[in-house]
N, C-alpha and C positions, 0 to 999 in steps of 0.2 A: 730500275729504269733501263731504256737499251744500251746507252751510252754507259752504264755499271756494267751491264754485260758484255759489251765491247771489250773493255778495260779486264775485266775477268780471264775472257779468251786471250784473248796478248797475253798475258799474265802467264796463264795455264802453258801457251805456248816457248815462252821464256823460262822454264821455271827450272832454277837450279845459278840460274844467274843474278848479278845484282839487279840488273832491270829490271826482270822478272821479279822479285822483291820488291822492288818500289812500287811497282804498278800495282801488286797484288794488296800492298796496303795503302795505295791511294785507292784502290777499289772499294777496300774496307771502310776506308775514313766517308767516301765518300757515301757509301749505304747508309751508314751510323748517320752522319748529317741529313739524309732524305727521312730517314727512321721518325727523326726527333722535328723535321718540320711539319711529319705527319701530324704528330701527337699535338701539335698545337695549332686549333684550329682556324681555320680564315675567320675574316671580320665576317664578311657576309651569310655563314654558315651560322655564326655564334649569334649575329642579329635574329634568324630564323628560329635557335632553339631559346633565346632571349624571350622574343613575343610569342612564344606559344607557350613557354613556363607554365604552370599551375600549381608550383612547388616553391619552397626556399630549396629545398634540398638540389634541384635542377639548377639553378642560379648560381650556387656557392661549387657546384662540380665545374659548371664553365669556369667561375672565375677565377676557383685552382689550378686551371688549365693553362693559365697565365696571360694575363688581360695587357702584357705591354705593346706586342703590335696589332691590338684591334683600333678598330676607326673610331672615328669622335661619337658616331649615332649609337654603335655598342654599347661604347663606356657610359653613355648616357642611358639608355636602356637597363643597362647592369646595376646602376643608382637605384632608377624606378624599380624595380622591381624587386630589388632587395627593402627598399622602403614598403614595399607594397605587403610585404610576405613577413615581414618583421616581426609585426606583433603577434602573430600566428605560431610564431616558434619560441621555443627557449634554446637553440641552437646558439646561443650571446657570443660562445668562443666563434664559431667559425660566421658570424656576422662580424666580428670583428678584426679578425683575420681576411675576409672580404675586401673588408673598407679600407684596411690597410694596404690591401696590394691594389685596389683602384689608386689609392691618395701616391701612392707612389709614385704610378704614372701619370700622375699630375703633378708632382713636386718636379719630374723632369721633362712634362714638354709644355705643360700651362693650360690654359682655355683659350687660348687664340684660334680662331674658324670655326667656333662652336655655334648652331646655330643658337638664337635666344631660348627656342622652346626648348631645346634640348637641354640649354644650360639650365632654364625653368625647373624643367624637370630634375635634373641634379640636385639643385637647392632645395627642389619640395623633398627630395629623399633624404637629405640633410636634416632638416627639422624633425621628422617621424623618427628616424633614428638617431636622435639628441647627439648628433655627430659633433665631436671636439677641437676636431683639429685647426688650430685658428688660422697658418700659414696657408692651409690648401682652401677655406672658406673665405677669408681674407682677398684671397687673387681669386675666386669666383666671384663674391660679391665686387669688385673691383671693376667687371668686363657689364656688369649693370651698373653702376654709378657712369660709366663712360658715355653710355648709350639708353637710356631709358627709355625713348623713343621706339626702340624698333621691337621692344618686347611688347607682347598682347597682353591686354587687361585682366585677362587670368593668369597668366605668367606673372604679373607684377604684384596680383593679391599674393598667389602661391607665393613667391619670394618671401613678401613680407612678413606674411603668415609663419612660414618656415624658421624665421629669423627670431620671431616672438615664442615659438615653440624650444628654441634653443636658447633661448633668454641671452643672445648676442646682440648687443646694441652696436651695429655696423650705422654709426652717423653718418658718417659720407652717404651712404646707400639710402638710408631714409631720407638725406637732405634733399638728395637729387629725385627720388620717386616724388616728394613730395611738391615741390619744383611743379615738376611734371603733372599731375595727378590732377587737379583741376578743372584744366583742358578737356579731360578725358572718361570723367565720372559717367558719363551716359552711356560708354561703352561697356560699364561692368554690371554684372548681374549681380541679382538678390546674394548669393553665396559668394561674391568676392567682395560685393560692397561691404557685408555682415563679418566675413575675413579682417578683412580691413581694418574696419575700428576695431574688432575686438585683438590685434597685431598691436594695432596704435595705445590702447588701454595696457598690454600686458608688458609691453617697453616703455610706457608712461611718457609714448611722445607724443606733448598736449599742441600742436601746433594748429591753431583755431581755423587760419582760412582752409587748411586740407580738412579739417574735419565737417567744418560745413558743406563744403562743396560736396562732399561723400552724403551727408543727413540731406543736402538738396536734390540729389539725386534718387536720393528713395522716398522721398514727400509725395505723395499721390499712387505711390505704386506700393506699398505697404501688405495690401490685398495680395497680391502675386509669392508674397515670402512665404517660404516656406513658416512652419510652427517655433521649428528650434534658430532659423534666421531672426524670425521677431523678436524674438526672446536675447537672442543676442547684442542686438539695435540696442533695445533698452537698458542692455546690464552693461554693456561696451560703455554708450554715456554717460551711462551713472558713475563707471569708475575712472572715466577719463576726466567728471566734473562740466560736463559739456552738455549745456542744456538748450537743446531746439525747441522753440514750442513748439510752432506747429507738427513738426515730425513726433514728437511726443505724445501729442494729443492724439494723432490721428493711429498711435502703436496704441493708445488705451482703449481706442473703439477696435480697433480688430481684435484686444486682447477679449473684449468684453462681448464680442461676435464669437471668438473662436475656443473659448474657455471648453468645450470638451475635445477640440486636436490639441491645447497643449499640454504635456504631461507635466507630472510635479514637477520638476527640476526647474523646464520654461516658465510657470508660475509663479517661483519662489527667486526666479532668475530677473523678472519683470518688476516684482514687486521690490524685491532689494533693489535697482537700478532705479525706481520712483522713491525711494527712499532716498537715498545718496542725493538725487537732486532735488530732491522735496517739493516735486509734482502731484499734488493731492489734486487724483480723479476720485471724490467723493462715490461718482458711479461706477466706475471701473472697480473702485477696491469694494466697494462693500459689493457688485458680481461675482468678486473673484473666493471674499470670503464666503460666500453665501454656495458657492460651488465646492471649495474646496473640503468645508469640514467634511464633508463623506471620504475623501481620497486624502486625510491625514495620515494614515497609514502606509501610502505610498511614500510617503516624502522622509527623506535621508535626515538624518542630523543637521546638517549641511544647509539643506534646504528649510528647515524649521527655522534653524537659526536666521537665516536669512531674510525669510517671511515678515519672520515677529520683529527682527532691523528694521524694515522696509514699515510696517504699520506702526511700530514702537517714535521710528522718526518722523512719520509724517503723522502723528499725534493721531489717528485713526482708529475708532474704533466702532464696533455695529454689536449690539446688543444681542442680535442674530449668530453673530459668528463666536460660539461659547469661548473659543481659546484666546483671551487676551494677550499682550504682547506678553506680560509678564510670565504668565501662565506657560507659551512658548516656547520664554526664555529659559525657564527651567526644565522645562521638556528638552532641551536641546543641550544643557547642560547636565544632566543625569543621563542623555542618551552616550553622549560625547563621551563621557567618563567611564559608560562602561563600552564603549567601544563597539556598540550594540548592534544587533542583527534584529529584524520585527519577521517574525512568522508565526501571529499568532497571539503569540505568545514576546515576552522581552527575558531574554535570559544572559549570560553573561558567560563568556567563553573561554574554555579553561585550555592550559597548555600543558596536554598529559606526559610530554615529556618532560616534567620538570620533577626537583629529584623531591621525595617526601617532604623537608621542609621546607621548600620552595611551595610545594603543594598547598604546606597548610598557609600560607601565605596568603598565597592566591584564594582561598578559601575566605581569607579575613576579609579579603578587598573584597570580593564580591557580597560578603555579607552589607560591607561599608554603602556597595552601590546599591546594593537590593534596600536599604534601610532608606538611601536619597529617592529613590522610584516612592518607596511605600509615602516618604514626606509627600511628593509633587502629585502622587494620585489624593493624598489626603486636604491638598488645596482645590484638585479639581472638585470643587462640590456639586456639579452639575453632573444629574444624571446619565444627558445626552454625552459630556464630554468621556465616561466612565465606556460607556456603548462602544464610540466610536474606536477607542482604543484594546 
């Protein structure tokens, strides 16, 4: 700067003296100090390469740069977008090295003057990345229990949502959303309504008048969800135990309208949720089975098992659709066991690093599973059921 150069010349011109000395290393000190507040960049600058990121790698260089005097919009930014870039990487050390030098500068100034969205957005980065730390989650969720009012209805699902993703039951925090939440149902959309309960089911907080007020708010509008939102409606009240009819009823005619947008998973995700509450749409299930045997194949383990729950409890079955629960059931149990992958073919997956009698191990087992496949193909005696698989 000039004022270095100023200091410099005096210096130069003193030099052999003590004052000449002093100045010449206050000149120095003072270079070194402008050096090092270069190297750490303003808020506003770090905001800019913040929202144009298209990297984790971009994100984790800022926030090594050292995130303790940027603004509250940064730090909230720096959240988002390490949430956003998370699962994209295996980069774990320095995501968590990240999160550590954010959490820091939150352990010493707090979330006071944070706006809501921006603290929103904090929180939803929190859940994507199953962030632990209870003291700096604890005092963010805290500045939402105070105020739940001035957060937006997407903010409030995000929250929740986040909260259910990190399997942290913040009471205070659901007490007071819930409180709130009521009044406000008309304001959220298909994707934070469907958030919502499915937030409320995975914290098993079964609190009846919020959950209605949510299933009331999507009674007539069911048509507008997306595929994997309906799907979620159904299987949220199946495991929260919370049975609306008419919201119910009216998820088994769009199920039974929309059976080729939903994929296996929404399918097997609807029918377990009518299972759990033992909603028998006579029409709905025998559409779904009459649709599904072709795209057996598509469906996980997971989803089988779930399926053949979902018709096994609601005592259902159609002559039509070859695979009985039972049938299913061991489908879903010999898939399970060997851990299984479908391409085709069902074969069982060996781990060639394992040392020769580990080998012949592994060897036994799969002979064990290939022997339970051969049993469960030998019950399906139907030709169609031999095809599809």
């Amino acid at each position: 700067s000039s004022s270095s150069m100023t200091r410099f010349a005096i210096a130069r011109r003193l030099h052999g003296t003590r004052h000449g000395a002093s100045c010449l290393n206050l000149a120095s000190r003072s270079r070194t100090w402008s050096s090092s507040a270069r190297a750490a960049p303003e808020s506003g600058y770090v905001q800019e390469r913040l929202v144009s990121s298209t990297s984790l790698a971009e994100v984790l260089d800022l926030i090594h740069s050292g995130p303790d005097r940027w603004g509250r919009i940064s730090l909230s930014t720096a959240w988002h977008r390490l949430g956003k870039f998370a699962d994209r990487s295996r980069d774990k050390r320095g995501i968590k090295d990240a999160m550590r030098r954010l959490s820091d500068v939150h352990l010493a100034k707090g979330f006071e003057g944070y706006k809501p969205r921006n603290l929103g957005n904090i929180i939803w980065a929190w859940g994507k990345l199953q962030y632990r730390d209870g003291t700096v989650v604890q005092a963010g969720c805290k500045m939402v229990v105070d105020a739940p009012e001035k957060f937006a209805a997407r903010d409030l699902s995000n929250i929740v949502y986040a909260l259910a993703l990190m399997r942290h039951k913040h009471w205070d925090l659901l007490a007071s959303v819930g409180d709130h939440l009521p009044g406000r149902t008309a304001e959220f959309s298909p994707q934070g309504v469907s958030n919502m309960l499915y937030a409320w089911a995975l914290l098993g907080y079964k609190r009846r008048p919020v959950l209605r007020a949510l299933c009331d708010s999507a009674l007539g509008t069911l048509a507008d969800y997306k595929p994997q939102e309906l799907s979620i409606v159904v299987y949220a009240c199946g495991m929260l135990d919370f049975r609306h009819e008419d919201l119910i009823a009216e998820a088994c005619q769009q199920t039974s309208r929309r059976l080729a947008e939903l994929s296996e998973q929404n399918i097997s995700n609807i029918v377990h949720g009518l299972g759990r509450l033992e909603f028998k749409c006579a029409d709905t299930l025998r559409a779904v089975c009459s649709h599904s045997i072709s795209r057996l194949p598509g469906f996980t383990a997971q989803g089988i098992a779930n399926t053949a729950y979902g018709l096994g409890t609601l005592r259902f079955r159609d002559d039509e659709f070859e695979f009985t629960p039972q049938n299913l059931g061991n489908t879903a149990f010999a898939f399970g066991s060997m851990k299984f992958r479908v391409a085709g073919v069902v074969r069982c997956e060996r781990d060639q690093r394992k040392t020769s009698s580990a080998s012949r191990s592994v060897e036994r087992e799969d002979r064990t599973c290939s022997d339970r496949v051969a049993k469960t193909f030998f019950k399906w005696n139907s030709r169609s059921n031999q095809q599809v698989f």
